[in-house]
MOPAC internal coordinates of N, CA, C and O (Angstrom, degrees):
PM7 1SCF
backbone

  N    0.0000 0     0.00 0     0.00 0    0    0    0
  C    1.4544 1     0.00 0     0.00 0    1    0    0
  C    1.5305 1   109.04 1     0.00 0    2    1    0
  O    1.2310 1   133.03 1   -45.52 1    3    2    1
  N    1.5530 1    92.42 1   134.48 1    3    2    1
  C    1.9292 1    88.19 1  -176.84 1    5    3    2
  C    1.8874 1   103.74 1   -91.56 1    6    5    3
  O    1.2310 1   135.69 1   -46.48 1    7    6    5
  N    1.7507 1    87.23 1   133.52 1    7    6    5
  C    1.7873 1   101.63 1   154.21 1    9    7    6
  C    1.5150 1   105.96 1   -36.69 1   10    9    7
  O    1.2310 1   133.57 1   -31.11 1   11   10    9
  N    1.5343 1    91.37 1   148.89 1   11   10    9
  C    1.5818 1   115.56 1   151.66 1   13   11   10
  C    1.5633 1   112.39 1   -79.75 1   14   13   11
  O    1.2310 1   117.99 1   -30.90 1   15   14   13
  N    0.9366 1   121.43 1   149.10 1   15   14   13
  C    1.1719 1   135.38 1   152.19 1   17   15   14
  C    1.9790 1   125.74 1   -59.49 1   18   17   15
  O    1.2310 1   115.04 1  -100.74 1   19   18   17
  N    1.1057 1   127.01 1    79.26 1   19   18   17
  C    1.3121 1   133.70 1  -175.29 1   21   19   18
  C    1.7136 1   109.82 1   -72.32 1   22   21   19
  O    1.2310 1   124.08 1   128.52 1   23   22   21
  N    1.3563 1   109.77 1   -51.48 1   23   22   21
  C    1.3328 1    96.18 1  -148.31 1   25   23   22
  C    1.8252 1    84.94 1  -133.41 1   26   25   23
  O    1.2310 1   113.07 1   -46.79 1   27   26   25
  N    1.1556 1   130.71 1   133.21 1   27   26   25
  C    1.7046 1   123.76 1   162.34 1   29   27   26
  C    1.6278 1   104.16 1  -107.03 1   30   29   27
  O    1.2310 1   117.03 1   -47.89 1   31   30   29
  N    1.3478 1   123.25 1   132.11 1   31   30   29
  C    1.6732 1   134.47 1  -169.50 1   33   31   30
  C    1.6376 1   105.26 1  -117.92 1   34   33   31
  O    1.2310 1   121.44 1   -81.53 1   35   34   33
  N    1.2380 1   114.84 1    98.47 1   35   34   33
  C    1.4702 1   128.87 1  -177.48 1   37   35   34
  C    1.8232 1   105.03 1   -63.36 1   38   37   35
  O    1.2310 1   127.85 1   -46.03 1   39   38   37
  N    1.4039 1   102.50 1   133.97 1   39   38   37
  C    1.9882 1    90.12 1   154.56 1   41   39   38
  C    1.2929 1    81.50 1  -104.10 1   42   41   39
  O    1.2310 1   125.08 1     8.64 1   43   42   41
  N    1.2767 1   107.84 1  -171.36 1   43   42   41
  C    1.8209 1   130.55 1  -149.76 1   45   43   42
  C    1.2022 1   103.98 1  -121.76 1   46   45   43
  O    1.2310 1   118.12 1   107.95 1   47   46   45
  N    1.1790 1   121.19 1   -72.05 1   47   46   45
  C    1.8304 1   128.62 1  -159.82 1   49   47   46
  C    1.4104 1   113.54 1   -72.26 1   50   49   47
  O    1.2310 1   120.64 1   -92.72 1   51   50   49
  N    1.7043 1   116.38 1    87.28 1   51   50   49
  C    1.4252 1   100.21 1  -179.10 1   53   51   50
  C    1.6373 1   120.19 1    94.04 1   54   53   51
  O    1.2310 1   133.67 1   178.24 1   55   54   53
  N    1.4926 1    91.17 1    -1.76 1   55   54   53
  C    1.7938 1   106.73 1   146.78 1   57   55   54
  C    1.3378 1   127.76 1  -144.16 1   58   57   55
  O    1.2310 1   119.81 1   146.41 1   59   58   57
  N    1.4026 1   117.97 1   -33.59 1   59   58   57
  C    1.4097 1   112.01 1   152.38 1   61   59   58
  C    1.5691 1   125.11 1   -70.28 1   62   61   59
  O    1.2310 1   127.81 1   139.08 1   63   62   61
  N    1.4515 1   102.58 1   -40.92 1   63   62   61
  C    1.3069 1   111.99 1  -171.66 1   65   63   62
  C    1.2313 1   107.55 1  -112.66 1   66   65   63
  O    1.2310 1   101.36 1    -2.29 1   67   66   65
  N    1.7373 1   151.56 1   177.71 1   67   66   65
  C    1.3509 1   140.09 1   144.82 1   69   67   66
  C    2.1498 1   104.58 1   -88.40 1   70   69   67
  O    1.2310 1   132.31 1   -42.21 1   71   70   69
  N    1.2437 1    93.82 1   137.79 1   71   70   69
  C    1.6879 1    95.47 1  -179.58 1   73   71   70
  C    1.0813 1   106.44 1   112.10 1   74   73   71
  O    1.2310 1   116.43 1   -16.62 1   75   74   73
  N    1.5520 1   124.39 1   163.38 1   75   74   73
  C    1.2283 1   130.42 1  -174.57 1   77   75   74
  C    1.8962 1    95.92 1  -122.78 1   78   77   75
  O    1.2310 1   127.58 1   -57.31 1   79   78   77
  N    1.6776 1   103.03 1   122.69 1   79   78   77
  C    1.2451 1   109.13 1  -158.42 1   81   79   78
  C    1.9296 1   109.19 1   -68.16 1   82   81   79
  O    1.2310 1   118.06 1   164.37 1   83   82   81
  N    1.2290 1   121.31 1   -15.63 1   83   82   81
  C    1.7893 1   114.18 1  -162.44 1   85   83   82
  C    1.7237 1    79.50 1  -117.35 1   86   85   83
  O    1.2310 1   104.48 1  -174.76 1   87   86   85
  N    1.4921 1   146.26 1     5.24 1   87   86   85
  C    1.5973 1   141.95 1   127.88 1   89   87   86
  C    0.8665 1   147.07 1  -109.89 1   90   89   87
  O    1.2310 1   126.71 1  -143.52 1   91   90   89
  N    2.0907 1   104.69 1    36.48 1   91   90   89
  C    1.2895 1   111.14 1   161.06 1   93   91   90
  C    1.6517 1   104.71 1  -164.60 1   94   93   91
  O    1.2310 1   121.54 1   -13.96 1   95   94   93
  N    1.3247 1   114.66 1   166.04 1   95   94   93
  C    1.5478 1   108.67 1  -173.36 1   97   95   94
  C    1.9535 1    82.10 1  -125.00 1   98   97   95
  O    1.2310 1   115.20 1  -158.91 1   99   98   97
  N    0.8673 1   126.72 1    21.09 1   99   98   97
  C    1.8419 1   114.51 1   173.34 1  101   99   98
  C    1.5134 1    80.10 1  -141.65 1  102  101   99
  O    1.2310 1   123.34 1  -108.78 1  103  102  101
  N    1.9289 1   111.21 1    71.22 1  103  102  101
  C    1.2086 1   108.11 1   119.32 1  105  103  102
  C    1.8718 1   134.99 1   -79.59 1  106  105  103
  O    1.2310 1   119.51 1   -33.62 1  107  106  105
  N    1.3258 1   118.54 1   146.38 1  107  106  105
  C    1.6660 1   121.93 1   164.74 1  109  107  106
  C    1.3449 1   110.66 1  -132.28 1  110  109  107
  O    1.2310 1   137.60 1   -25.62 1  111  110  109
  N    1.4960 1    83.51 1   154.38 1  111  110  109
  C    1.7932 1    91.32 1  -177.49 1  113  111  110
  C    1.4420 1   128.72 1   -88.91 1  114  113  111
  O    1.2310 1   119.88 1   -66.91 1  115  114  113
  N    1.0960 1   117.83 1   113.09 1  115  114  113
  C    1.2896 1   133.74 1   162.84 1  117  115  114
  C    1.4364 1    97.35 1    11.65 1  118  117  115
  O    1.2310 1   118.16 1   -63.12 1  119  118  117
  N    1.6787 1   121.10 1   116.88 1  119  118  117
  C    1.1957 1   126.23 1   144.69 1  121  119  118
  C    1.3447 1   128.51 1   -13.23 1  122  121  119
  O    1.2310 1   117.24 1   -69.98 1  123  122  121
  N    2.0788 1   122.85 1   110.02 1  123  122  121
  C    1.0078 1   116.49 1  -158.39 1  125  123  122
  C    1.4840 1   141.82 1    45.72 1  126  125  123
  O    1.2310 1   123.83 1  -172.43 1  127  126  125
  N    1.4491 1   110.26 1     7.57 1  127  126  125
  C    1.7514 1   109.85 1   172.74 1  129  127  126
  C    1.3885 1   105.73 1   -43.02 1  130  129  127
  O    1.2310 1   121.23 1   111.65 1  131  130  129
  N    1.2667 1   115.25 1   -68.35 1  131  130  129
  C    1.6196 1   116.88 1  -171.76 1  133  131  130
  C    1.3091 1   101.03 1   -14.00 1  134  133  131
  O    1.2310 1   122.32 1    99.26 1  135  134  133
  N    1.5941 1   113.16 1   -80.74 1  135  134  133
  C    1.3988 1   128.68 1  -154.55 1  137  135  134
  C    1.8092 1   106.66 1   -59.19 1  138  137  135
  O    1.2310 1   121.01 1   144.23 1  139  138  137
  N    1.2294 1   115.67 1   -35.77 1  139  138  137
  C    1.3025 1   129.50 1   161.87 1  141  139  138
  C    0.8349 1   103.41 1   -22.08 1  142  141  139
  O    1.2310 1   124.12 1    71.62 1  143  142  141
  N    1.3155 1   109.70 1  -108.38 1  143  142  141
  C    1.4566 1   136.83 1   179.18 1  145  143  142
  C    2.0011 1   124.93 1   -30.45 1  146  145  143
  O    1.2310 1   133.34 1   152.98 1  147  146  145
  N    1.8119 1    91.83 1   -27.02 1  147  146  145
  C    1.4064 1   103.24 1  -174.94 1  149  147  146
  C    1.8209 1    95.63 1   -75.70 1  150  149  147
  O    1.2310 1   121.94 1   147.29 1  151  150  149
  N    1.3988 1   113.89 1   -32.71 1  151  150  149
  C    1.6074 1   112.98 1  -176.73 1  153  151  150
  C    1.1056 1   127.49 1   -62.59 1  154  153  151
  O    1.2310 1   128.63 1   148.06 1  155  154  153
  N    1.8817 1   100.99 1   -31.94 1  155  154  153
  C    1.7274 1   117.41 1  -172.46 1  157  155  154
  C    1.3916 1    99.32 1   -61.50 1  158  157  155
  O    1.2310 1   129.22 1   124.18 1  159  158  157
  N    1.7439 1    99.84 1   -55.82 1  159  158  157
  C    1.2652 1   109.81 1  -165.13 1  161  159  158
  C    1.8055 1   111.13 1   -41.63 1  162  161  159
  O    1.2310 1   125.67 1   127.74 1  163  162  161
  N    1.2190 1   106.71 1   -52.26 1  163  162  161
  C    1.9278 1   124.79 1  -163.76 1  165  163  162
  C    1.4126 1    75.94 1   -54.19 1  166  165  163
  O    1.2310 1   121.64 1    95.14 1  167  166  165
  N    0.9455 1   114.47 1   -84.86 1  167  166  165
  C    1.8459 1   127.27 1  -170.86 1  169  167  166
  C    1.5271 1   117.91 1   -17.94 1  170  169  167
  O    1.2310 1   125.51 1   155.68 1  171  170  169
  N    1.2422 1   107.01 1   -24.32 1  171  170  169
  C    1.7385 1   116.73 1   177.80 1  173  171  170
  C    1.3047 1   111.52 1    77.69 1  174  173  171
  O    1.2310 1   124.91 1  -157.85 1  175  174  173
  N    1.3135 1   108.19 1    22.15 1  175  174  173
  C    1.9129 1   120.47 1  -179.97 1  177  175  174
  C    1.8627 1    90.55 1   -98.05 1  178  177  175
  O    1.2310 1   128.68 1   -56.73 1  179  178  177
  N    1.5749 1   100.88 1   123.27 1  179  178  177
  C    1.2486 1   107.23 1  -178.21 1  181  179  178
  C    1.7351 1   108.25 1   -83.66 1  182  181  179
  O    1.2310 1   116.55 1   -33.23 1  183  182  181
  N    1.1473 1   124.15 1   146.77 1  183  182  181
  C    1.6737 1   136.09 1   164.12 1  185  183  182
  C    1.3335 1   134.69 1   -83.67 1  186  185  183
  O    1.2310 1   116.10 1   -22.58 1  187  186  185
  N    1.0358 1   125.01 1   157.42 1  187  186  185
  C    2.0183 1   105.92 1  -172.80 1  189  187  186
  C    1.5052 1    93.90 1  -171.06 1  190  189  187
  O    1.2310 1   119.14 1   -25.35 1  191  190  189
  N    1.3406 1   119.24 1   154.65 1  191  190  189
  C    1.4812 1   127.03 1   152.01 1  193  191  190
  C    1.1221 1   125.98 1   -91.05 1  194  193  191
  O    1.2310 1   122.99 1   -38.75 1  195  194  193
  N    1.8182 1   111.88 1   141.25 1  195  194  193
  C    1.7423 1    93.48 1   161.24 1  197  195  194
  C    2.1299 1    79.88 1  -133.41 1  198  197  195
  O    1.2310 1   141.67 1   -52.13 1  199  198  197
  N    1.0158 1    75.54 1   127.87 1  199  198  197
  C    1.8379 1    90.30 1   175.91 1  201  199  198
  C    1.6433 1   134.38 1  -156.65 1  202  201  199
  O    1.2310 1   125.22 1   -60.15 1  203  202  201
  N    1.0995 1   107.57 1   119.85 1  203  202  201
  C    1.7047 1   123.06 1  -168.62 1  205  203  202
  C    1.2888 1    93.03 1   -75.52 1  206  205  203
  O    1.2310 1   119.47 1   -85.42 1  207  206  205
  N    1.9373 1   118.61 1    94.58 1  207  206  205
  C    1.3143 1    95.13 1   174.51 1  209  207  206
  C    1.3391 1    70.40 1  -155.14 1  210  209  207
  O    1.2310 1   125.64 1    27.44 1  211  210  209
  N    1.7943 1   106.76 1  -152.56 1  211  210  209
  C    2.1859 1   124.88 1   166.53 1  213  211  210
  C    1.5193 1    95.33 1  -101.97 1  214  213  211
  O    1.2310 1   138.94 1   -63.08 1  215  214  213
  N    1.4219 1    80.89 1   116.92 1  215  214  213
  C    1.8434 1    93.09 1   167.73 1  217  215  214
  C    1.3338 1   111.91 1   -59.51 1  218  217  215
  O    1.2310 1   108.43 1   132.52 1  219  218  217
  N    1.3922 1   139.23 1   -47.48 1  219  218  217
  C    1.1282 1   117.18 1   179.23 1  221  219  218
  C    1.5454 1   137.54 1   -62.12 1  222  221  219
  O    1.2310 1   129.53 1   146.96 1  223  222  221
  N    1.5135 1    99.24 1   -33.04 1  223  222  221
  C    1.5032 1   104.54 1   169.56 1  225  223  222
  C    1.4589 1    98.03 1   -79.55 1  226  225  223
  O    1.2310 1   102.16 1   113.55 1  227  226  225
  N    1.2321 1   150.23 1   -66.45 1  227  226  225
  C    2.1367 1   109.65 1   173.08 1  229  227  226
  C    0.6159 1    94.50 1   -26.40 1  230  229  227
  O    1.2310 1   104.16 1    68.41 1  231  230  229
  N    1.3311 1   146.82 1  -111.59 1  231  230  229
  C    1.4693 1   125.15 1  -122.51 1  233  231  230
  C    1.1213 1   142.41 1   -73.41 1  234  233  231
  O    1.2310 1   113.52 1  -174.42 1  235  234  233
  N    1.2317 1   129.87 1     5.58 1  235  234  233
  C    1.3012 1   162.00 1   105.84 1  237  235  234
  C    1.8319 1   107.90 1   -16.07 1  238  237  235
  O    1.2310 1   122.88 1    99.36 1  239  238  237
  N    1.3119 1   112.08 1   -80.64 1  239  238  237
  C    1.4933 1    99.37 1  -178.78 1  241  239  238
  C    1.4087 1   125.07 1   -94.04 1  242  241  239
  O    1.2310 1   121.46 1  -175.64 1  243  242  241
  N    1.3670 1   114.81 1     4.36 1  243  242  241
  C    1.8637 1   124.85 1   132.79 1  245  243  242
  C    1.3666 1   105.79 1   -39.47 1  246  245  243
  O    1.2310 1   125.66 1   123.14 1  247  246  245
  N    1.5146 1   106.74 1   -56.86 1  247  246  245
  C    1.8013 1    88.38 1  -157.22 1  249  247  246
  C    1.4247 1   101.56 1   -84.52 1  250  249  247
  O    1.2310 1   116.05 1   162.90 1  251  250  249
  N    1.4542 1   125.11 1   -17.10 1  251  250  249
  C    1.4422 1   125.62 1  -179.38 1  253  251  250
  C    1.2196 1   108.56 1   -80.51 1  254  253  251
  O    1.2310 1   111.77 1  -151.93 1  255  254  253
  N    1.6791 1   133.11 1    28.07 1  255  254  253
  C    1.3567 1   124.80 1  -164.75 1  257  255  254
  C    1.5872 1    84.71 1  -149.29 1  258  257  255
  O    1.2310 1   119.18 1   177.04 1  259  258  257
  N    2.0828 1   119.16 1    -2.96 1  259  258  257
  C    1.0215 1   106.76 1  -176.67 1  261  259  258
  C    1.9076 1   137.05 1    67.35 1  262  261  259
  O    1.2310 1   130.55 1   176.49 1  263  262  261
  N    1.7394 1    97.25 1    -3.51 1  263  262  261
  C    1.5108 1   101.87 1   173.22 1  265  263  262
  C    1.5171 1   109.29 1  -124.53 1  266  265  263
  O    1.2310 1   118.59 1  -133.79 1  267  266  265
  N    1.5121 1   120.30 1    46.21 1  267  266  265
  C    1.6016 1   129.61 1  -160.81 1  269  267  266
  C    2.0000 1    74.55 1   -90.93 1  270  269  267
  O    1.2310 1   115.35 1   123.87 1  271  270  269
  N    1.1062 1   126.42 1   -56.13 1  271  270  269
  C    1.3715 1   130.53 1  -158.73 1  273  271  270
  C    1.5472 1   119.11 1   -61.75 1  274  273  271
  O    1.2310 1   131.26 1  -167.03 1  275  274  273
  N    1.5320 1    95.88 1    12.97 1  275  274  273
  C    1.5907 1   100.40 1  -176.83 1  277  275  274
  C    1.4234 1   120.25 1  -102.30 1  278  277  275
  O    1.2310 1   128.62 1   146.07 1  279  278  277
  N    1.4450 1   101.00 1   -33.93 1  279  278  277
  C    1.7674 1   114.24 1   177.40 1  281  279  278
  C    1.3615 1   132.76 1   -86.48 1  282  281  279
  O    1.2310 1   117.43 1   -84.40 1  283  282  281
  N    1.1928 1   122.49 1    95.60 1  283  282  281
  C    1.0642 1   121.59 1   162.77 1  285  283  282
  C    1.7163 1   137.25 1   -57.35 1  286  285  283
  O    1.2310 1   117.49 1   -55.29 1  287  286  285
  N    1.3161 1   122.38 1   124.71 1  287  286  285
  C    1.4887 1   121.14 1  -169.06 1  289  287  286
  C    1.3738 1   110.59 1    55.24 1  290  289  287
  O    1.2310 1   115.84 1   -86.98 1  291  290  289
  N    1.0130 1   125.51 1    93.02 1  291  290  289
  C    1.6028 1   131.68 1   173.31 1  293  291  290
  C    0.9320 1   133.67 1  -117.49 1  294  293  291
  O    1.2310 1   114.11 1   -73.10 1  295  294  293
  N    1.4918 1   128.76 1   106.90 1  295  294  293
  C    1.3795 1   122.14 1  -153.64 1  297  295  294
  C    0.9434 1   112.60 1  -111.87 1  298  297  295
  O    1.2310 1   125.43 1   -68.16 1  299  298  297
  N    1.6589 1   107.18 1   111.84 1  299  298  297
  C    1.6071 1   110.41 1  -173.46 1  301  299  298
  C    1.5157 1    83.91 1  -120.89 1  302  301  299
  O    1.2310 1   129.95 1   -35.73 1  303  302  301
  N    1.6101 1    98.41 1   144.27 1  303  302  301
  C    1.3076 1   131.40 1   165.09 1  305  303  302
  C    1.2940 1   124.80 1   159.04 1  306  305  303
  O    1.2310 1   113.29 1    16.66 1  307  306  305
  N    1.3682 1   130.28 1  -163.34 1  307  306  305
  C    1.4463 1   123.00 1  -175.66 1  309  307  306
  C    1.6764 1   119.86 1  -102.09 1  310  309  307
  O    1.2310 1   133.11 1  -157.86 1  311  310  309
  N    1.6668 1    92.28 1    22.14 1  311  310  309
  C    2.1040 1    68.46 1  -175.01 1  313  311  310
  C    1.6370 1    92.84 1  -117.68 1  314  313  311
  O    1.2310 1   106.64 1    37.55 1  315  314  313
  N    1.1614 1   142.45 1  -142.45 1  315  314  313
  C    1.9336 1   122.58 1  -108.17 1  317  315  314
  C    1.8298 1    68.40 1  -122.30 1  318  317  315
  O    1.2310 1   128.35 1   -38.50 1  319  318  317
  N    1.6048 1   101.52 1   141.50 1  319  318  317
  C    1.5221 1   105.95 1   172.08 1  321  319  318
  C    1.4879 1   112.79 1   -67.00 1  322  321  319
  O    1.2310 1   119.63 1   142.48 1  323  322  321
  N    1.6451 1   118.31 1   -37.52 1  323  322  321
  C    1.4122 1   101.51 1   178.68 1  325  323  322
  C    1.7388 1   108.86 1   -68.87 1  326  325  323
  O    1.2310 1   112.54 1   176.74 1  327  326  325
  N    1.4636 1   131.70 1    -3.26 1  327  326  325
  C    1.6417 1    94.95 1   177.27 1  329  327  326
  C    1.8778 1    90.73 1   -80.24 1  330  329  327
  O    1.2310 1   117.05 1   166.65 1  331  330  329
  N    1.7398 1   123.22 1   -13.35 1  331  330  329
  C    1.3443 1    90.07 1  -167.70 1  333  331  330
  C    1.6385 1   105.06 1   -75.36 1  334  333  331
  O    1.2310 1   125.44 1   146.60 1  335  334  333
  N    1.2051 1   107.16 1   -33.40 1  335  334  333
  C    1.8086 1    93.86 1  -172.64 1  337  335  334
  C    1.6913 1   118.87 1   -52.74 1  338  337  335
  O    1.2310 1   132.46 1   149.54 1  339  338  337
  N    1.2746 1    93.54 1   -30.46 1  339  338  337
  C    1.4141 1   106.63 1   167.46 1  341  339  338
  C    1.8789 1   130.93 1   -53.45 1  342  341  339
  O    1.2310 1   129.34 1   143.36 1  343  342  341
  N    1.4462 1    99.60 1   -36.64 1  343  342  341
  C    1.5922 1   123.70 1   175.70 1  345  343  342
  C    1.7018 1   105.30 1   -91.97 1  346  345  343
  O    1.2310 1   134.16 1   172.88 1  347  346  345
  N    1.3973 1    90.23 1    -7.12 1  347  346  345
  C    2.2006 1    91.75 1   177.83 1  349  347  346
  C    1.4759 1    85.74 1   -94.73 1  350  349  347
  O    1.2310 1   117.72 1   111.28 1  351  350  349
  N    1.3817 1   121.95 1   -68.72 1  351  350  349
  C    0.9525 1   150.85 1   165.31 1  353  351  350
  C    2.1845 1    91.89 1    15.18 1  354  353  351
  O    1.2310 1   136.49 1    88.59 1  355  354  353
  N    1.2724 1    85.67 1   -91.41 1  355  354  353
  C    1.2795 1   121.82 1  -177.45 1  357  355  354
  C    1.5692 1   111.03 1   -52.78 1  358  357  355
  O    1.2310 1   108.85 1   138.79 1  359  358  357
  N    1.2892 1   138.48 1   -41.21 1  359  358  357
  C    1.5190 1   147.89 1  -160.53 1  361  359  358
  C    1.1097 1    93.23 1   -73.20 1  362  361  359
  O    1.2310 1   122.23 1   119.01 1  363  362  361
  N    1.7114 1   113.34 1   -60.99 1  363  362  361
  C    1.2213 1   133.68 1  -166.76 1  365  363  362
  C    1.3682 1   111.30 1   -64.98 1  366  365  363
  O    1.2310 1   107.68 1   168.52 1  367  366  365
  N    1.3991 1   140.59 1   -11.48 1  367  366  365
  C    1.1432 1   139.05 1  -147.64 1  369  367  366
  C    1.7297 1   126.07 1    13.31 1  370  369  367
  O    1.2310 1   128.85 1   -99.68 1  371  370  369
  N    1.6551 1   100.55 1    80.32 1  371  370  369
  C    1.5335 1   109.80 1  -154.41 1  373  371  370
  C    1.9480 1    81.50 1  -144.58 1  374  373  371
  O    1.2310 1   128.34 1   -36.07 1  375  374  373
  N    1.1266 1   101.53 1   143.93 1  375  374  373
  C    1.6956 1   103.81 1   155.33 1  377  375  374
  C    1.1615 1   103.01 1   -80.80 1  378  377  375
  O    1.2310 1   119.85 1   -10.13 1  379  378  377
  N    1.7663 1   117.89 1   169.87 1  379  378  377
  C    0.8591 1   123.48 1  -177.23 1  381  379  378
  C    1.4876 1   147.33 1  -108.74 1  382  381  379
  O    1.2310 1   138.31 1  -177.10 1  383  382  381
  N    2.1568 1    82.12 1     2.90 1  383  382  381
  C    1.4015 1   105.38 1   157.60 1  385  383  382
  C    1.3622 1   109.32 1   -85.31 1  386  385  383
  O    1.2310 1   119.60 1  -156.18 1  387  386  385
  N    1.3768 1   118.37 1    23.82 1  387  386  385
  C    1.4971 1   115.94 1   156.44 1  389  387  386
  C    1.5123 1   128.33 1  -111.32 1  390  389  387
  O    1.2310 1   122.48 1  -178.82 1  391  390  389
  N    1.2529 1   112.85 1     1.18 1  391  390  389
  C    1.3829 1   135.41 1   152.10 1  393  391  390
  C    1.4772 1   133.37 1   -49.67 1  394  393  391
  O    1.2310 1    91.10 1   -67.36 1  395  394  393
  N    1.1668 1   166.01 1   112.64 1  395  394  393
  C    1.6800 1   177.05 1    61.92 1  397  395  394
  C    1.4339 1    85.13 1    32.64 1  398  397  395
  O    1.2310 1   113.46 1   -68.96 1  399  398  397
  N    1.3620 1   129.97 1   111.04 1  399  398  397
  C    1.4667 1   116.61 1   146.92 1  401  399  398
  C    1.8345 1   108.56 1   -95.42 1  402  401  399
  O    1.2310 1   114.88 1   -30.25 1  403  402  401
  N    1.3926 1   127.31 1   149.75 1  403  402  401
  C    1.3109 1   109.88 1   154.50 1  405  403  402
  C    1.6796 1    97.10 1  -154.74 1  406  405  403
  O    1.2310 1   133.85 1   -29.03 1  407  406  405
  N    1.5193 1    90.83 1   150.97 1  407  406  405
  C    1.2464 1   131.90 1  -155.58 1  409  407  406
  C    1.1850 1   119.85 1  -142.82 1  410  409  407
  O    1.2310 1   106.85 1   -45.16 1  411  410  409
  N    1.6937 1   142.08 1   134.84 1  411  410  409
  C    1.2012 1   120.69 1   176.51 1  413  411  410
  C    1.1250 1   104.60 1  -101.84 1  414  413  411
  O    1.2310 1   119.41 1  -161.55 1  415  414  413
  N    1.7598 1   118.73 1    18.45 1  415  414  413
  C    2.2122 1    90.28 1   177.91 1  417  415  414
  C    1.6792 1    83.35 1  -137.18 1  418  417  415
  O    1.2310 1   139.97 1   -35.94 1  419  418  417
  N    1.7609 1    78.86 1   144.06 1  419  418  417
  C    1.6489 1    96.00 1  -160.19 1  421  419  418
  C    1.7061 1   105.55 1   -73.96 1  422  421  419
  O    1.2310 1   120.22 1   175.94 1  423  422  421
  N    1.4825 1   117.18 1    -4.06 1  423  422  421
  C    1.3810 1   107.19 1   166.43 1  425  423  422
  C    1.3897 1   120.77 1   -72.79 1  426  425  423
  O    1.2310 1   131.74 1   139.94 1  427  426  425
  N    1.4852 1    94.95 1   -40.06 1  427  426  425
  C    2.1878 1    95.06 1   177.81 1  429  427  426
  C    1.6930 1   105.51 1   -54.48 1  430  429  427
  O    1.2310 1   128.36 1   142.30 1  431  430  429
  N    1.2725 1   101.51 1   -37.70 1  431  430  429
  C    1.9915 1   114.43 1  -177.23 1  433  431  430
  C    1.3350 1    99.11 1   -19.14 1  434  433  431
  O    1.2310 1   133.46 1   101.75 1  435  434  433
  N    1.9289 1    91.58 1   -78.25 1  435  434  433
  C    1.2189 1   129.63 1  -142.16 1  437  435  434
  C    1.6497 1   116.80 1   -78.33 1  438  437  435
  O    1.2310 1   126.31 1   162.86 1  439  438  437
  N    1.6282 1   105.48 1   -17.14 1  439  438  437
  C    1.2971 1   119.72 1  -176.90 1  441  439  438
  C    2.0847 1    98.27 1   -88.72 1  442  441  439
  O    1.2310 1   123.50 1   142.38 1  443  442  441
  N    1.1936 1   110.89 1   -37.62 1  443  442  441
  C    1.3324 1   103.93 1   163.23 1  445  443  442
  C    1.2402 1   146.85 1   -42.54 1  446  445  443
  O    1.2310 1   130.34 1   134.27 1  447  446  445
  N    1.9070 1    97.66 1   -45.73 1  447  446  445
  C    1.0613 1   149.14 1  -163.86 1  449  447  446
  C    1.9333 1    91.41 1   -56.08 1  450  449  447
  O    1.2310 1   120.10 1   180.00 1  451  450  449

């Protein structure tokens, strides 16, 4: 029997957004994210980050993109994305075959994996 889907965990650079946020200031967001994200939300599917980037600048252009108020527990920083799904994992009190990760580089995938 297949899991539900509980929680979907965005990376940022080049999947939420196009651009890489700490080598460029003309980042934009991904075609329709807003509304995306506005559906998950209705849907009662919770959102989260796991992203190798500077936490302070996310959150900074989270809120300058107006969708900072969507993610809960977001773990931005530099160490291995699976311990963050693991620390969402856990906050959230969710397994983690109930997790959506997406990512556009097939090493973060596969290191999750």
């Amino acid at each position: 029997m297949a899991k539900q889907i509980k929680c979907v965990v965005w990376d940022l650079d080049h999947t939420l957004w196009d651009g890489i946020l700490l080598e460029s200031d003309e980042l934009t967001l991904k075609p329709s994210m807003k509304e995306v994200l506005t559906e998950l939300d209705e849907r009662g599917i919770l959102l989260s980050i796991a992203s190798r980037n500077d936490e302070a600048a996310v959150k900074e252009k989270l809120s300058a993109f107006g969708i900072d108020h969507f993610f809960l527990y977001p773990e931005i920083h530099w160490n291995a994305k699976s311990s963050s799904l693991q620390r969402i994992s856990e906050r959230l009190n969710i397994h983690k075959d109930t997790i959506l990760f997406i990512d556009d580089q097939p090493f973060e995938r596969e290191e999750v994996k």
